[in-house]
Biotite code that builds the C-alpha atoms (Angstrom):
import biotite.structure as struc

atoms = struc.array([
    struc.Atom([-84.762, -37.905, 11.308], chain_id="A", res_id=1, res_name="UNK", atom_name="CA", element="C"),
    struc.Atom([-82.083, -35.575, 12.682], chain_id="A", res_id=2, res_name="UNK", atom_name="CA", element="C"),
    struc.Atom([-79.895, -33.781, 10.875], chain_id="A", res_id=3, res_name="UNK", atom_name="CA", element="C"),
    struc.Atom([-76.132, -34.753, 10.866], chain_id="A", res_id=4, res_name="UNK", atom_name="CA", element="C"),
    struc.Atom([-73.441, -33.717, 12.427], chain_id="A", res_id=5, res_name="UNK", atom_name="CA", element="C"),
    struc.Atom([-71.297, -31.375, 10.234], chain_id="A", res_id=6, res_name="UNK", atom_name="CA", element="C"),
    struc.Atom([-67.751, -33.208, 9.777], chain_id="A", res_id=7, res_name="UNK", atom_name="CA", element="C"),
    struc.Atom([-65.068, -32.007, 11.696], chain_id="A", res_id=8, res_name="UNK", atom_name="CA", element="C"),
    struc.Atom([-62.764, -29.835, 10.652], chain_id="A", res_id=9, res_name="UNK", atom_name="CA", element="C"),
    struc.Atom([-59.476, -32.168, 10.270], chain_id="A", res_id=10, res_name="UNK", atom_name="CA", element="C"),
    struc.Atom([-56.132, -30.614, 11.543], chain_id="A", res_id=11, res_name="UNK", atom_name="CA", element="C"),
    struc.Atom([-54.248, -29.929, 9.094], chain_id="A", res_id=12, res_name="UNK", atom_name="CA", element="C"),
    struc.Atom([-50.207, -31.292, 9.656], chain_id="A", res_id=13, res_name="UNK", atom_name="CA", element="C"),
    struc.Atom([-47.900, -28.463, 11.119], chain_id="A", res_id=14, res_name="UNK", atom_name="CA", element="C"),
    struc.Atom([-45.649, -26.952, 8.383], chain_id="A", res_id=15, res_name="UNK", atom_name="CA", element="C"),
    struc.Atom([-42.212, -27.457, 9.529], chain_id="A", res_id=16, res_name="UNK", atom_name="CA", element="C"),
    struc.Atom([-39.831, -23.937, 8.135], chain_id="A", res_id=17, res_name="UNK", atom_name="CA", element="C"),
    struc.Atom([-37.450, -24.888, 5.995], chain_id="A", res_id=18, res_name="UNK", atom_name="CA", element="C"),
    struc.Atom([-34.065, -24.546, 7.309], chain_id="A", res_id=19, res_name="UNK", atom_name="CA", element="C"),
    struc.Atom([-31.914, -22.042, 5.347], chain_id="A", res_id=20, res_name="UNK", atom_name="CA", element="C"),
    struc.Atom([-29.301, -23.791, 3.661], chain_id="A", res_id=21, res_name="UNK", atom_name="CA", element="C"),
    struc.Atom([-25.850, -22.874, 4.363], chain_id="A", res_id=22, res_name="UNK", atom_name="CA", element="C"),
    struc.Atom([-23.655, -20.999, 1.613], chain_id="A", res_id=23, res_name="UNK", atom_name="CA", element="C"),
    struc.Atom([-21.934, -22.823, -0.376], chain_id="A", res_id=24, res_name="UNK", atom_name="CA", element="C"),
    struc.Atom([-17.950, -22.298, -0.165], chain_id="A", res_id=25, res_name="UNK", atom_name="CA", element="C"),
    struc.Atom([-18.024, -21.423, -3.693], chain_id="A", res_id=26, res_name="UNK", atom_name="CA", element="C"),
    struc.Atom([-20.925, -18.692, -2.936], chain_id="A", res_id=27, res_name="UNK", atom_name="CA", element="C"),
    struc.Atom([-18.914, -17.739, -0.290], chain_id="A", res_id=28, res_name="UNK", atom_name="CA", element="C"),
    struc.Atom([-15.333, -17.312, -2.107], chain_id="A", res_id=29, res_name="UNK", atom_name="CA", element="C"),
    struc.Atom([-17.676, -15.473, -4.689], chain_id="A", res_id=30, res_name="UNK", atom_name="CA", element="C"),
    struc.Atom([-18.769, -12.936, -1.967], chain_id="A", res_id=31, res_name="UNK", atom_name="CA", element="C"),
    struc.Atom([-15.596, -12.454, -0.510], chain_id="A", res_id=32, res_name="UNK", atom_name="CA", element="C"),
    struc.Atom([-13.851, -11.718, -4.135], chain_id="A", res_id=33, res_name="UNK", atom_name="CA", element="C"),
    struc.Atom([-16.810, -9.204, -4.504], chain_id="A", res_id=34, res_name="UNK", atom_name="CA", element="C"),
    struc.Atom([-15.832, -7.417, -1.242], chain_id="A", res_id=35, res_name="UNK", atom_name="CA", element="C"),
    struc.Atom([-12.544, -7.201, -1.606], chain_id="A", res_id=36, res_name="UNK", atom_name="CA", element="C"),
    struc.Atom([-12.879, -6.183, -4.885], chain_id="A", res_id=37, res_name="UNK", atom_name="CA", element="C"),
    struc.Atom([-15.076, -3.174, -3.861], chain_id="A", res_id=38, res_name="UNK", atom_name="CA", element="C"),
    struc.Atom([-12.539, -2.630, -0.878], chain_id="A", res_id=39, res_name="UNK", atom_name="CA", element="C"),
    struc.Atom([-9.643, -2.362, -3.817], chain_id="A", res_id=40, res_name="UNK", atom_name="CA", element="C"),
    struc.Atom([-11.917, 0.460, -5.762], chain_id="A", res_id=41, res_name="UNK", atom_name="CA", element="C"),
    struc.Atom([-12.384, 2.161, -2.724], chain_id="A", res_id=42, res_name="UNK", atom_name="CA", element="C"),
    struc.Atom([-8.865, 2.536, -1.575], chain_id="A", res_id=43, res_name="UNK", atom_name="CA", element="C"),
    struc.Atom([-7.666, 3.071, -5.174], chain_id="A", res_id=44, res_name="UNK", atom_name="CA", element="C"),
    struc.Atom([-10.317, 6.219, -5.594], chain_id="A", res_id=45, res_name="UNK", atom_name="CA", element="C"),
    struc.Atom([-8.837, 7.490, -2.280], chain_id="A", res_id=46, res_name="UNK", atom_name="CA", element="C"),
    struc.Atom([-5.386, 7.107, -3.127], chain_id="A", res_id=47, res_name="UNK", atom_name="CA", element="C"),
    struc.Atom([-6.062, 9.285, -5.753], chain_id="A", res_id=48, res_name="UNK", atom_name="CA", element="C"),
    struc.Atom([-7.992, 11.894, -4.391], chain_id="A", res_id=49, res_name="UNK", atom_name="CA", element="C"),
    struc.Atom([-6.049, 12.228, -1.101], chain_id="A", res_id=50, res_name="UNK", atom_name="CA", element="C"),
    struc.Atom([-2.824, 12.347, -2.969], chain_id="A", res_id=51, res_name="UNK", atom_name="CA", element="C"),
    struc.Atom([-3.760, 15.287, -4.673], chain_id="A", res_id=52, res_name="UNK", atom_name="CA", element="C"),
    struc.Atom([-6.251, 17.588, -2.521], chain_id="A", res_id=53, res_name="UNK", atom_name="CA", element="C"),
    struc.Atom([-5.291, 15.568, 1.103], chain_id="A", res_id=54, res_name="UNK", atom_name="CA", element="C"),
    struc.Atom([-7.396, 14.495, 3.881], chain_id="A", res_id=55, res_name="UNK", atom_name="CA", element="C"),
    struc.Atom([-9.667, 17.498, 4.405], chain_id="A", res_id=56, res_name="UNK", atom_name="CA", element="C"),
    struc.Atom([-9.949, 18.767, 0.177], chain_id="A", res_id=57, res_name="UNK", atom_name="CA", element="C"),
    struc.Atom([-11.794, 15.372, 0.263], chain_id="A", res_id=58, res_name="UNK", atom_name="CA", element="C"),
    struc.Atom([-14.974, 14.051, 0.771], chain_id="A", res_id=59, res_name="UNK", atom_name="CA", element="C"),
    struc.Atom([-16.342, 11.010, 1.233], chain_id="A", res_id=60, res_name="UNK", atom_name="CA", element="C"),
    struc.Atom([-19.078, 11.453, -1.786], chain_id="A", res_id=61, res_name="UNK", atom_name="CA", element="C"),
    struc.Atom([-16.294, 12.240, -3.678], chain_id="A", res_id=62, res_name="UNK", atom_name="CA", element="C"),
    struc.Atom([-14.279, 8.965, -3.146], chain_id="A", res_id=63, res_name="UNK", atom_name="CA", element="C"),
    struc.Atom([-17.795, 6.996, -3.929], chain_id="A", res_id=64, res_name="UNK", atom_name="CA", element="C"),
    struc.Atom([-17.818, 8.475, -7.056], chain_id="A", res_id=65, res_name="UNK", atom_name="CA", element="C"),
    struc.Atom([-14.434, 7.931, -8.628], chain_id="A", res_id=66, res_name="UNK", atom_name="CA", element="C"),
    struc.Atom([-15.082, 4.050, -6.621], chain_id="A", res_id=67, res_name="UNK", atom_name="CA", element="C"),
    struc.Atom([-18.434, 3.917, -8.785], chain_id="A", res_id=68, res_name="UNK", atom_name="CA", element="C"),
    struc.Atom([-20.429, 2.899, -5.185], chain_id="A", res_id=69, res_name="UNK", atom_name="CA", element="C"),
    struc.Atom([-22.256, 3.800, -3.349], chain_id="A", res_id=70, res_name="UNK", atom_name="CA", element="C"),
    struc.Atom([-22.007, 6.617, -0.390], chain_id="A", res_id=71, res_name="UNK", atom_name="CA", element="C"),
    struc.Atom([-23.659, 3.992, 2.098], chain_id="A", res_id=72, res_name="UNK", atom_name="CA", element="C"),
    struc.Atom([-21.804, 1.161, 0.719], chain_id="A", res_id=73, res_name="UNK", atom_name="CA", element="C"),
    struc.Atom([-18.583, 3.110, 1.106], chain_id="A", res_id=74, res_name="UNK", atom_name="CA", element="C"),
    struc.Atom([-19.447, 3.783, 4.498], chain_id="A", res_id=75, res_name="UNK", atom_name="CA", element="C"),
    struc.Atom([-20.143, 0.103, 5.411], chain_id="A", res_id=76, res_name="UNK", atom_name="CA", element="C"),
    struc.Atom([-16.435, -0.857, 4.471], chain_id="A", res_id=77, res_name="UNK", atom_name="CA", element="C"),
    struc.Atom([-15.146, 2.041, 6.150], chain_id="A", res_id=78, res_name="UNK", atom_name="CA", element="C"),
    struc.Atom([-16.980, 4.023, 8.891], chain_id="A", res_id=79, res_name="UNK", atom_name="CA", element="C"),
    struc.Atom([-15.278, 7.478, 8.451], chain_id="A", res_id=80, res_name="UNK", atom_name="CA", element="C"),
    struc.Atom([-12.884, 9.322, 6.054], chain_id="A", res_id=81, res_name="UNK", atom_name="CA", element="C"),
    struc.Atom([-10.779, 9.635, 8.475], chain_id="A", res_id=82, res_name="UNK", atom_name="CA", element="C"),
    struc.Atom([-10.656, 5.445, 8.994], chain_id="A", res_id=83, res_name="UNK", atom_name="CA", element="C"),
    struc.Atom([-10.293, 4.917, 5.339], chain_id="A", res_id=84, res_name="UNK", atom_name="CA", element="C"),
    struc.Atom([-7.001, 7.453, 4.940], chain_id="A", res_id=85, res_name="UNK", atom_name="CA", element="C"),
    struc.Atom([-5.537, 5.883, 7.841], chain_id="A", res_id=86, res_name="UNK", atom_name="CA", element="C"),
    struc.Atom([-6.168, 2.509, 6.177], chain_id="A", res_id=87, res_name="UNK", atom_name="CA", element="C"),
    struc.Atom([-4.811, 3.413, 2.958], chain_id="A", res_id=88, res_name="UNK", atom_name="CA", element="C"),
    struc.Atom([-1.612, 5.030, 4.233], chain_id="A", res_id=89, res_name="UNK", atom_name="CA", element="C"),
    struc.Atom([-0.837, 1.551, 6.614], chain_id="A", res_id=90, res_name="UNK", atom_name="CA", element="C"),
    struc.Atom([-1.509, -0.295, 3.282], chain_id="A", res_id=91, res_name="UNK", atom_name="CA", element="C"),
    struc.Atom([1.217, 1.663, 1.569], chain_id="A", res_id=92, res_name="UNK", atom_name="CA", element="C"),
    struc.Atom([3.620, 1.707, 4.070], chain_id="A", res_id=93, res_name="UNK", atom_name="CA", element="C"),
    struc.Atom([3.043, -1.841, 4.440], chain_id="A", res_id=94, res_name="UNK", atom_name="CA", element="C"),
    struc.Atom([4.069, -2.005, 0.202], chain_id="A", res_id=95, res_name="UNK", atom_name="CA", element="C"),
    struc.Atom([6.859, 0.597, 0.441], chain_id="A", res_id=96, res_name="UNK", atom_name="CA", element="C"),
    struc.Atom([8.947, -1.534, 3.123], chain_id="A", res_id=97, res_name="UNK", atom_name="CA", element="C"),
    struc.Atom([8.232, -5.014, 1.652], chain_id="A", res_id=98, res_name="UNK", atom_name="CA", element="C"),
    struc.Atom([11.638, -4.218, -0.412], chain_id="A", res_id=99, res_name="UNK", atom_name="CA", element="C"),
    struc.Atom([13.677, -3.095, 2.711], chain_id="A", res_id=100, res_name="UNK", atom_name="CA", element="C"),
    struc.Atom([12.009, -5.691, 4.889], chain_id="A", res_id=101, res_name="UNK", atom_name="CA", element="C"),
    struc.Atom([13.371, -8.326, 2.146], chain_id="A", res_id=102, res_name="UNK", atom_name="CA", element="C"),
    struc.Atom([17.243, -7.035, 2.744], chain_id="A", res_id=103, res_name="UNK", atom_name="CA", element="C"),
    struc.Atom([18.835, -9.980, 4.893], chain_id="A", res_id=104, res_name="UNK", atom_name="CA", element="C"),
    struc.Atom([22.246, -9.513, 6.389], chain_id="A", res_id=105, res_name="UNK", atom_name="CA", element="C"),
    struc.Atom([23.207, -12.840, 4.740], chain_id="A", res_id=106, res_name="UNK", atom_name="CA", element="C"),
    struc.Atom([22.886, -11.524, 1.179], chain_id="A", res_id=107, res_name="UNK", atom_name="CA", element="C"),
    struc.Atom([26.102, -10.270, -0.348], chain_id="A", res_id=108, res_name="UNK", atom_name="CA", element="C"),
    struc.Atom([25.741, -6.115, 0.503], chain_id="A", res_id=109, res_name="UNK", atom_name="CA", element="C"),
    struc.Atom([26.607, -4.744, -3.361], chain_id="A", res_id=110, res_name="UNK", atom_name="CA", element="C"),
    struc.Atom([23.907, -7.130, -4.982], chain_id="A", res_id=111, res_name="UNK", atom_name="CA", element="C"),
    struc.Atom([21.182, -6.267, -2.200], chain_id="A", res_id=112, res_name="UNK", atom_name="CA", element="C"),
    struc.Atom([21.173, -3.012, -2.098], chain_id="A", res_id=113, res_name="UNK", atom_name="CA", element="C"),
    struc.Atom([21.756, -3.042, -6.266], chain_id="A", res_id=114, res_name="UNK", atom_name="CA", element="C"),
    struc.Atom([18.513, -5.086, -5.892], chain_id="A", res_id=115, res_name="UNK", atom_name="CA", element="C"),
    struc.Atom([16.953, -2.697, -3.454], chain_id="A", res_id=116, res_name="UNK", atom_name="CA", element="C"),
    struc.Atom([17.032, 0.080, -5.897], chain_id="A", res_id=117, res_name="UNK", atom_name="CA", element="C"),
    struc.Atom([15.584, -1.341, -8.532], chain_id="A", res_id=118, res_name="UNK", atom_name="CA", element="C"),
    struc.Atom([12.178, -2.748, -6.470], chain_id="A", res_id=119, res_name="UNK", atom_name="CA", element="C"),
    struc.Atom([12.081, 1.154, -5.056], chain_id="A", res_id=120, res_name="UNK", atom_name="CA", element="C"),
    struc.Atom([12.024, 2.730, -8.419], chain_id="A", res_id=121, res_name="UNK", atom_name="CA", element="C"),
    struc.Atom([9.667, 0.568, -9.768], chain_id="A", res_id=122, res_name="UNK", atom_name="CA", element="C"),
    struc.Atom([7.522, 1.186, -7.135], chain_id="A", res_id=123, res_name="UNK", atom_name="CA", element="C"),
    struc.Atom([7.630, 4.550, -7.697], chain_id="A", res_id=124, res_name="UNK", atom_name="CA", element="C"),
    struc.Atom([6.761, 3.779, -11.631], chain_id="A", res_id=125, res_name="UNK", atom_name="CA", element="C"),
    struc.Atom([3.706, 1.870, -10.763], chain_id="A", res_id=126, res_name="UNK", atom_name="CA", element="C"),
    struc.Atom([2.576, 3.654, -7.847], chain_id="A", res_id=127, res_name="UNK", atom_name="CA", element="C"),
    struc.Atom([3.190, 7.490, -7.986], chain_id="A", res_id=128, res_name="UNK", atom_name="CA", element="C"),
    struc.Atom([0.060, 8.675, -6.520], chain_id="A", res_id=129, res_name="UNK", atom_name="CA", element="C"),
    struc.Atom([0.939, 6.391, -3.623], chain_id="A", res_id=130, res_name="UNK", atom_name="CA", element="C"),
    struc.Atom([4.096, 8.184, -3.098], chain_id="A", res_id=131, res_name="UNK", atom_name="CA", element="C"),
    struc.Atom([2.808, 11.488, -3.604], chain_id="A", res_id=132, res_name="UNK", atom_name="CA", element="C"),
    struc.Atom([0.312, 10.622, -0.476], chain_id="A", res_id=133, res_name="UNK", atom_name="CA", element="C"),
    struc.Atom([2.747, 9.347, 1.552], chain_id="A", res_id=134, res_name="UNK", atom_name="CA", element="C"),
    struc.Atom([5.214, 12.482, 1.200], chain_id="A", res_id=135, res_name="UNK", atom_name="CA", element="C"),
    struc.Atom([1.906, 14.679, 1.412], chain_id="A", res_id=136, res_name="UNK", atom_name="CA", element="C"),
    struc.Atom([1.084, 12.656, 5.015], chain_id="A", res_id=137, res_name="UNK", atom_name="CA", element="C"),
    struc.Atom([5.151, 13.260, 6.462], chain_id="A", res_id=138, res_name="UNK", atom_name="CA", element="C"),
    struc.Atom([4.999, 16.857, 5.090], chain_id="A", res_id=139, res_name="UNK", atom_name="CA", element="C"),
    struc.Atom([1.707, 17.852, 7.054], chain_id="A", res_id=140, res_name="UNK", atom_name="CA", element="C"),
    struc.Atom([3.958, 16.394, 10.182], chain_id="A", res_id=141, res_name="UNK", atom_name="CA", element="C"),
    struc.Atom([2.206, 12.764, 10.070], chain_id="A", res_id=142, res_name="UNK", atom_name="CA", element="C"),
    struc.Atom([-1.126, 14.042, 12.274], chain_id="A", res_id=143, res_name="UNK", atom_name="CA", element="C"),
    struc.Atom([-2.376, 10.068, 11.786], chain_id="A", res_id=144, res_name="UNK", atom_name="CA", element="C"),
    struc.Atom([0.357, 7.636, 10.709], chain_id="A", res_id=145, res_name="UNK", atom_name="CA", element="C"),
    struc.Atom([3.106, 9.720, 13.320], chain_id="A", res_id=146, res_name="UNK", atom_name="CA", element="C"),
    struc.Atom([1.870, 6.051, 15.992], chain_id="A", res_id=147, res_name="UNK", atom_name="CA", element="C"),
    struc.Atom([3.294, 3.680, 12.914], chain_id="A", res_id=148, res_name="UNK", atom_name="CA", element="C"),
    struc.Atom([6.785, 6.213, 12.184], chain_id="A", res_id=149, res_name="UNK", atom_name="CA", element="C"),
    struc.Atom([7.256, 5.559, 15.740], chain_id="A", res_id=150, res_name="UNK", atom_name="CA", element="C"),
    struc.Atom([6.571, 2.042, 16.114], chain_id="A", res_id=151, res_name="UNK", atom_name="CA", element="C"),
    struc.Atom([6.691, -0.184, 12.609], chain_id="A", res_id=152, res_name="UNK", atom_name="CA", element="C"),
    struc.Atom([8.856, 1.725, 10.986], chain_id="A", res_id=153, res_name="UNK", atom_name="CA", element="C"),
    struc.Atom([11.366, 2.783, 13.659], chain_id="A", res_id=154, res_name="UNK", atom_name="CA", element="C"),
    struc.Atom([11.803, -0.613, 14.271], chain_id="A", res_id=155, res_name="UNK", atom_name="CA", element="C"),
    struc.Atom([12.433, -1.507, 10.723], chain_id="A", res_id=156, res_name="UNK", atom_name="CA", element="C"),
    struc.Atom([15.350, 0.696, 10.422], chain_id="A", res_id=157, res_name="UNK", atom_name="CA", element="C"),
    struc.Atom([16.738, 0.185, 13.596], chain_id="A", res_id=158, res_name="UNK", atom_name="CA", element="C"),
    struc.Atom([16.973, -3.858, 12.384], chain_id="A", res_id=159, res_name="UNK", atom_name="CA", element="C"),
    struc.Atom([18.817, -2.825, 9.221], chain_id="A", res_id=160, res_name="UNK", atom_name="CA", element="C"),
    struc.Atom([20.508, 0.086, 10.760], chain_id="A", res_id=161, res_name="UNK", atom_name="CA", element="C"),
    struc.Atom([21.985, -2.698, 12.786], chain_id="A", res_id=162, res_name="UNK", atom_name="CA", element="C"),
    struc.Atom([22.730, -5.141, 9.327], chain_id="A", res_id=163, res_name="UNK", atom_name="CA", element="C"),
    struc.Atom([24.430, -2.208, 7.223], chain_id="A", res_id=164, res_name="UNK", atom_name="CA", element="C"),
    struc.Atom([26.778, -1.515, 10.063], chain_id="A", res_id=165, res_name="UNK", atom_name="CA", element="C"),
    struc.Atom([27.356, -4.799, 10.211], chain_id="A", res_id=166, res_name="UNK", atom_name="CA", element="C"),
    struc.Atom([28.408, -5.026, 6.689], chain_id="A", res_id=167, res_name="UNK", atom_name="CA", element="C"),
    struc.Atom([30.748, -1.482, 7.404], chain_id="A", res_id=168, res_name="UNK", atom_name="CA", element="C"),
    struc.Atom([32.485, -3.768, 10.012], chain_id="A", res_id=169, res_name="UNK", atom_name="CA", element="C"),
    struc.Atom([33.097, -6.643, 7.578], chain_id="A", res_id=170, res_name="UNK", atom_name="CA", element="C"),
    struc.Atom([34.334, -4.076, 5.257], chain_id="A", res_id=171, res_name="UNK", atom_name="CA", element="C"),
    struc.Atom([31.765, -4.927, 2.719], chain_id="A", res_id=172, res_name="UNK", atom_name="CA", element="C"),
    struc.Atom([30.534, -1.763, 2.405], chain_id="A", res_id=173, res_name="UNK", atom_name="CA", element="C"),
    struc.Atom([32.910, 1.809, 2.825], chain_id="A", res_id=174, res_name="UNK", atom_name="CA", element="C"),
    struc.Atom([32.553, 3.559, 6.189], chain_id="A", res_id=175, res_name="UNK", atom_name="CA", element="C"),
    struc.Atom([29.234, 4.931, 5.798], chain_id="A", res_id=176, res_name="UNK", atom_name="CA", element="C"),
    struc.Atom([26.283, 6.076, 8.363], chain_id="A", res_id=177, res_name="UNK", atom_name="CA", element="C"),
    struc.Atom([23.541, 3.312, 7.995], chain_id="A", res_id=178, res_name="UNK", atom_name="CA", element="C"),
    struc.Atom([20.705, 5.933, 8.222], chain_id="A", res_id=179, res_name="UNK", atom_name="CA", element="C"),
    struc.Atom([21.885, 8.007, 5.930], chain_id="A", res_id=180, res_name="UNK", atom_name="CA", element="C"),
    struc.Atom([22.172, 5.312, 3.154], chain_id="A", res_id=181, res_name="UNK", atom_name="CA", element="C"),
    struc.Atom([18.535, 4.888, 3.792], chain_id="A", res_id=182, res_name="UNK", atom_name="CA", element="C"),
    struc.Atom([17.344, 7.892, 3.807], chain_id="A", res_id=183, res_name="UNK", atom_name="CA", element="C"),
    struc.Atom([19.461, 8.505, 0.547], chain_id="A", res_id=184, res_name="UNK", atom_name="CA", element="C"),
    struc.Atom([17.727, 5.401, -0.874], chain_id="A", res_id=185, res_name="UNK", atom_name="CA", element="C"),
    struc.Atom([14.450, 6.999, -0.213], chain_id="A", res_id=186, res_name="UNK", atom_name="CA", element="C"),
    struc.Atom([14.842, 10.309, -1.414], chain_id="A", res_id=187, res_name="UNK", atom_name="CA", element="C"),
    struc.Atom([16.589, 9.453, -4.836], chain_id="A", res_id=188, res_name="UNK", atom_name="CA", element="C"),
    struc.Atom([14.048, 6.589, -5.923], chain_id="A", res_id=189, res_name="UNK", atom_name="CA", element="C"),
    struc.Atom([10.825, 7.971, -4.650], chain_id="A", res_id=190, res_name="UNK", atom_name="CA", element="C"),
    struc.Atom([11.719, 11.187, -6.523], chain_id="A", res_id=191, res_name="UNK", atom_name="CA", element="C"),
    struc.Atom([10.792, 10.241, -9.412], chain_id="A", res_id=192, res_name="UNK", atom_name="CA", element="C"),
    struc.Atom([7.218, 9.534, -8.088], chain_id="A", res_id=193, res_name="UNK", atom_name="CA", element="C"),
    struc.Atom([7.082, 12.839, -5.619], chain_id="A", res_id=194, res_name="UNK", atom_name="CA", element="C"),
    struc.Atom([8.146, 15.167, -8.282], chain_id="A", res_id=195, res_name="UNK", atom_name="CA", element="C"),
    struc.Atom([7.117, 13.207, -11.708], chain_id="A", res_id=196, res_name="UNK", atom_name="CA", element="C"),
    struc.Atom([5.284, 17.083, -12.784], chain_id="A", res_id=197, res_name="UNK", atom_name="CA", element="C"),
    struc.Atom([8.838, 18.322, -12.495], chain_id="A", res_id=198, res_name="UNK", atom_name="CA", element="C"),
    struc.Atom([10.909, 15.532, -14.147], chain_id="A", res_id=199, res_name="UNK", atom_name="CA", element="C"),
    struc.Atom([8.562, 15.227, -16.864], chain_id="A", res_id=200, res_name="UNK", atom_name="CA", element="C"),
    struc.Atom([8.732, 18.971, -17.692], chain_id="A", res_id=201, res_name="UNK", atom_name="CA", element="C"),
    struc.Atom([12.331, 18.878, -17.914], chain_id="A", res_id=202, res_name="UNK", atom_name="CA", element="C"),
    struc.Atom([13.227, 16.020, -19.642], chain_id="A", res_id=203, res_name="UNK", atom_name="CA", element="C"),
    struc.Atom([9.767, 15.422, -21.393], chain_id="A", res_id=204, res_name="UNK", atom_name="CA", element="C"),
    struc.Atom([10.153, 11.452, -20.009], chain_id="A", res_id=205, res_name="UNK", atom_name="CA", element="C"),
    struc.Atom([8.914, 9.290, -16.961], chain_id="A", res_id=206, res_name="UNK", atom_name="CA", element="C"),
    struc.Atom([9.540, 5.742, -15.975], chain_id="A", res_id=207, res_name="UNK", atom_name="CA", element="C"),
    struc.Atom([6.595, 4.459, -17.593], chain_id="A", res_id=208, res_name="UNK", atom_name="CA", element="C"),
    struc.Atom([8.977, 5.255, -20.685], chain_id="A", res_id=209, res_name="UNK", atom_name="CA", element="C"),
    struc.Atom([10.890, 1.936, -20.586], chain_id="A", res_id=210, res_name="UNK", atom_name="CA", element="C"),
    struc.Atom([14.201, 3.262, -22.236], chain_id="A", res_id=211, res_name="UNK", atom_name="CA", element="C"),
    struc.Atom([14.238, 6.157, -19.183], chain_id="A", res_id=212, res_name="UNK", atom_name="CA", element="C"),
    struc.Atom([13.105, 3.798, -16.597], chain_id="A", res_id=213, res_name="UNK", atom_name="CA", element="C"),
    struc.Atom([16.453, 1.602, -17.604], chain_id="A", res_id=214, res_name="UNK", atom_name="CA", element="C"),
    struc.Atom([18.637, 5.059, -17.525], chain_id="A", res_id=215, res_name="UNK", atom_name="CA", element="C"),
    struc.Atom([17.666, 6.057, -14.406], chain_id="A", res_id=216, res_name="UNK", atom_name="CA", element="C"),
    struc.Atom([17.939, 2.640, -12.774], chain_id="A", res_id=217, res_name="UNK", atom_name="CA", element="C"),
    struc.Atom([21.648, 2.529, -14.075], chain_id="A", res_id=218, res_name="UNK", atom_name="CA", element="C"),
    struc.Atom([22.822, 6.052, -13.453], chain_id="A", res_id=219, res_name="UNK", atom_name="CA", element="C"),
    struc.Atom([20.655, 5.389, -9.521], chain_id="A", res_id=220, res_name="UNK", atom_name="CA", element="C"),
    struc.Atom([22.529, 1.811, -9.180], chain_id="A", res_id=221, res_name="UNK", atom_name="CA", element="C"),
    struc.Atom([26.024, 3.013, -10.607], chain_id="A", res_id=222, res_name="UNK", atom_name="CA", element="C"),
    struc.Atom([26.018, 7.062, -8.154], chain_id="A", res_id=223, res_name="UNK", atom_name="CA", element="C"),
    struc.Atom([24.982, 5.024, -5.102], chain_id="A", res_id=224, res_name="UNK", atom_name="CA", element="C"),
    struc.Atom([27.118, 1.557, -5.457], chain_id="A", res_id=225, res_name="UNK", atom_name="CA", element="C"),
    struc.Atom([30.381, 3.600, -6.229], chain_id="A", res_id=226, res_name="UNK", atom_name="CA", element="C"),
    struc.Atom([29.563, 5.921, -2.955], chain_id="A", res_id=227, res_name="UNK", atom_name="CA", element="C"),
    struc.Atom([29.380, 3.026, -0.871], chain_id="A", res_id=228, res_name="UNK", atom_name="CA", element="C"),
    struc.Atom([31.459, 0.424, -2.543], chain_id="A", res_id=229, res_name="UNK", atom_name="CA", element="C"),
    struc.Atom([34.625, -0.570, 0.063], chain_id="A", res_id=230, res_name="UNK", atom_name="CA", element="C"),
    struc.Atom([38.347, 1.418, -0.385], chain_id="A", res_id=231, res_name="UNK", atom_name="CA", element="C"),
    struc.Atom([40.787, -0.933, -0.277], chain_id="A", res_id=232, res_name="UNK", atom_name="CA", element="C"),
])
């Protein structure tokens, strides 16, 4: 009697891979809350830093610190140093002009520019070290925002340059130089962010001190209103 055959070996059915299911749009809100999040750390550590030893008394290992990530994870959100201070400084002058971009020449002049002041100075109360940065960057002669001065922001004044005198002509405002009402806006409310060391030393106070945030906003709004409040 011959032996048998040994059974064949059966094939076994092919094992089709498992397609990888797509994120969820909650899983993906989730992971863009967690980047932006770590974008906001970021750019808050190098607000800091920069404001107070610049571009080049900073490094990047430096700004992953204070930002509690890491060096490589830093570097994935932004490629360079020098990328991330440009970014920063376009993000605040993007928040510093959302107050004179908001000035219409439909709003009654006296009330705007009342208005105007106080968004300024409390940008200057919650943001200091912003301000600092910025006057730090036009100081040094603007070696990397100098493209947005004279571009975004040019053009910015230029458009309310062209409202206040408008205003002048109406007579709702005396006969003042449109630029130099801005610039005078600038200088007196951002003071109190650019020189806080120096206010604070002399008068032991600064705007986070509600009762001295009020008396500079009225003594600001009442100097500036009567300068340019129309003679008749």
């Amino acid at each position: 009697m011959s032996p048998s055959a040994p059974p064949a070996n059966k094939a076994r059915p092919a094992v089709k891979p498992k397609t990888p299911r797509a994120p969820s749009a909650a899983t993906l809100a989730r992971r863009e809350r967690q980047m932006e999040s770590k974008r906001a750390a970021i750019s808050e550590a190098a607000i800091a830093l920069f404001s107070q030893f610049g571009l080049h008394g900073v490094s990047i290992d430096q700004i992953a610190a204070r930002a509690d990530v890491s060096k490589t994870n830093l570097l994935y959100y932004f490629p360079s140093k020098e990328e991330l201070y440009l970014h920063v400084l376009k993000q605040l002058l993007g928040v510093w002009l959302a107050p004179l971009r908001a000035l219409s020449v439909e709003m009654e002049p006296l009330a705007a520019i009342r208005e105007y002041i106080r968004l300024k100075l409390e940008l200057s109360r919650d943001h200091p070290a912003a301000s600092r940065l910025f006057c730090l960057e036009i100081i040094q002669g603007a070696p990397l925002l100098r493209g947005e001065l004279e571009h975004e922001l040019r053009d910015l004044v230029q458009e309310k340059h062209a409202m206040i005198a408008r205003w002048v002509a109406q007579g709702s405002l005396a006969a003042i130089d449109p630029y130099h009402l801005i610039f005078t806006l600038w200088a007196t409310t951002q003071h109190y962010a650019d020189f806080r060391v120096q206010i604070e030393s002399i008068t032991g106070r600064t705007l986070e001190d509600p009762a001295f945030f009020q008396q500079v906003l009225e003594s600001l709004q009442t100097m500036l209103l009567d300068g340019i409040r129309p003679r008749h």
